[in-house]
N, C-alpha and C positions, 0 to 999 in steps of 0.2 A: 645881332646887327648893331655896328656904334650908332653912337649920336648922331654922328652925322653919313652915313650910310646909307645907300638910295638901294631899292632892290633892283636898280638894272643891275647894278656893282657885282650882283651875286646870282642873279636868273638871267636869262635870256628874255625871261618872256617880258614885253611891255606891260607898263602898270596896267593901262586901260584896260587889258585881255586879260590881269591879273585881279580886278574888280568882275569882269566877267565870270571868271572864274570861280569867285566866294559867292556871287548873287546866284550862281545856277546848282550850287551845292549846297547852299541857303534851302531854297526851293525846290529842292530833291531832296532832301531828307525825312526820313520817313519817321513811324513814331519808335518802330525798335533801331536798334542797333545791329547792323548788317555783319555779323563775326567773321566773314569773308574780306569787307571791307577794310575789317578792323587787321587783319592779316595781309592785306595787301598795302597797306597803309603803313604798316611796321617794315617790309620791304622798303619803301620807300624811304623812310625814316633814316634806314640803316644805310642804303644806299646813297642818300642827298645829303644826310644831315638836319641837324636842328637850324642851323645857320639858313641854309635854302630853305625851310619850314616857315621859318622868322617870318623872313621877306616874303614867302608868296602869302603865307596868311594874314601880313602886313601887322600883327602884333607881338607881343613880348609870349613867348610860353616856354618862359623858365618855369613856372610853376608844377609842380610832378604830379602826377597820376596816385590818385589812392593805392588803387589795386593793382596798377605796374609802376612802381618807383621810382626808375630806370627810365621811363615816357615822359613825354611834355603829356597835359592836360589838356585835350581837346575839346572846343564847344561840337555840340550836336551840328554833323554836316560837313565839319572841316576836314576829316581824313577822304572825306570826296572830294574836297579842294585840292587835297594833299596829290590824292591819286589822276585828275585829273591834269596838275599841274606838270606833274610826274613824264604823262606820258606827252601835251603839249612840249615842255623841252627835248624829247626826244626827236618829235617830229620838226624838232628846229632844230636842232641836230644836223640829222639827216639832210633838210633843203641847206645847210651851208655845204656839205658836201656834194649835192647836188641841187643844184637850184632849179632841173628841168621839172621839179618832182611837186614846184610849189601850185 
C-alpha cells in the first residue's frame, strides 16, 4: 500500500468494520495455531494478494515468514482477519449485485 493509499482504495470493506474485524480476531485467537486456518488463509493470500492483506490488516507485512519464505509474517490472530475479511467482501460483493439480499 503507498504513502498515501487509503484501504477503501483497495477493499470494499469500511475502515470501521475493518478495525472490527482485527479486534474480533485479536480476541479469538487461541494459544495454538489452527493449521486449517493457516490453509485457508494461504487461499486467501493467493487469491486477494498481499496488497488487499496490507490494507485490511492496516500494516506493512513485507517482512517474510521463517518457515514459508514465499509468506508475509503473520502476528497470532491475523490470518482470522485475513479469512474473515475474505469472506466479508464477498458478501459485498454479492449485495452490489443484488441489494435485496442486504
Amino acid at each position: 500500500m503507498g504513502k498515501h493509499s487509503k484501504p477503501e482504495d483497495i477493499t470494499e470493506i469500511p475502515e470501521p468494520r475493518l478495525v472490527e474485524l482485527r479486534r474480533e480476531s485479536h480476541t479469538a485467537k487461541g494459544p495454538f495455531v489452527d493449521p486449517s486456518a493457516i490453509a485457508q488463509c494461504e487461499r486467501v493470500l493467493d487469491r486477494r494478494g498481499e496488497t488487499w492483506a496490507t490494507a485490511v490488516l492496516g500494516r506493512d507485512i513485507s517482512r517474510r515468514s521463517v518457515a514459508v519464505p514465499h509468506r508475509p509474517y503473520l502476528n497470532a490472530g491475523e490470518e482470522h482477519t485475513l479469512i474473515a475479511a475474505d469472506q466479508e467482501e464477498d458478501l459485498l460483493a454479492i449485495a452490489h449485485l443484488d441489494p435485496d439480499l442486504r
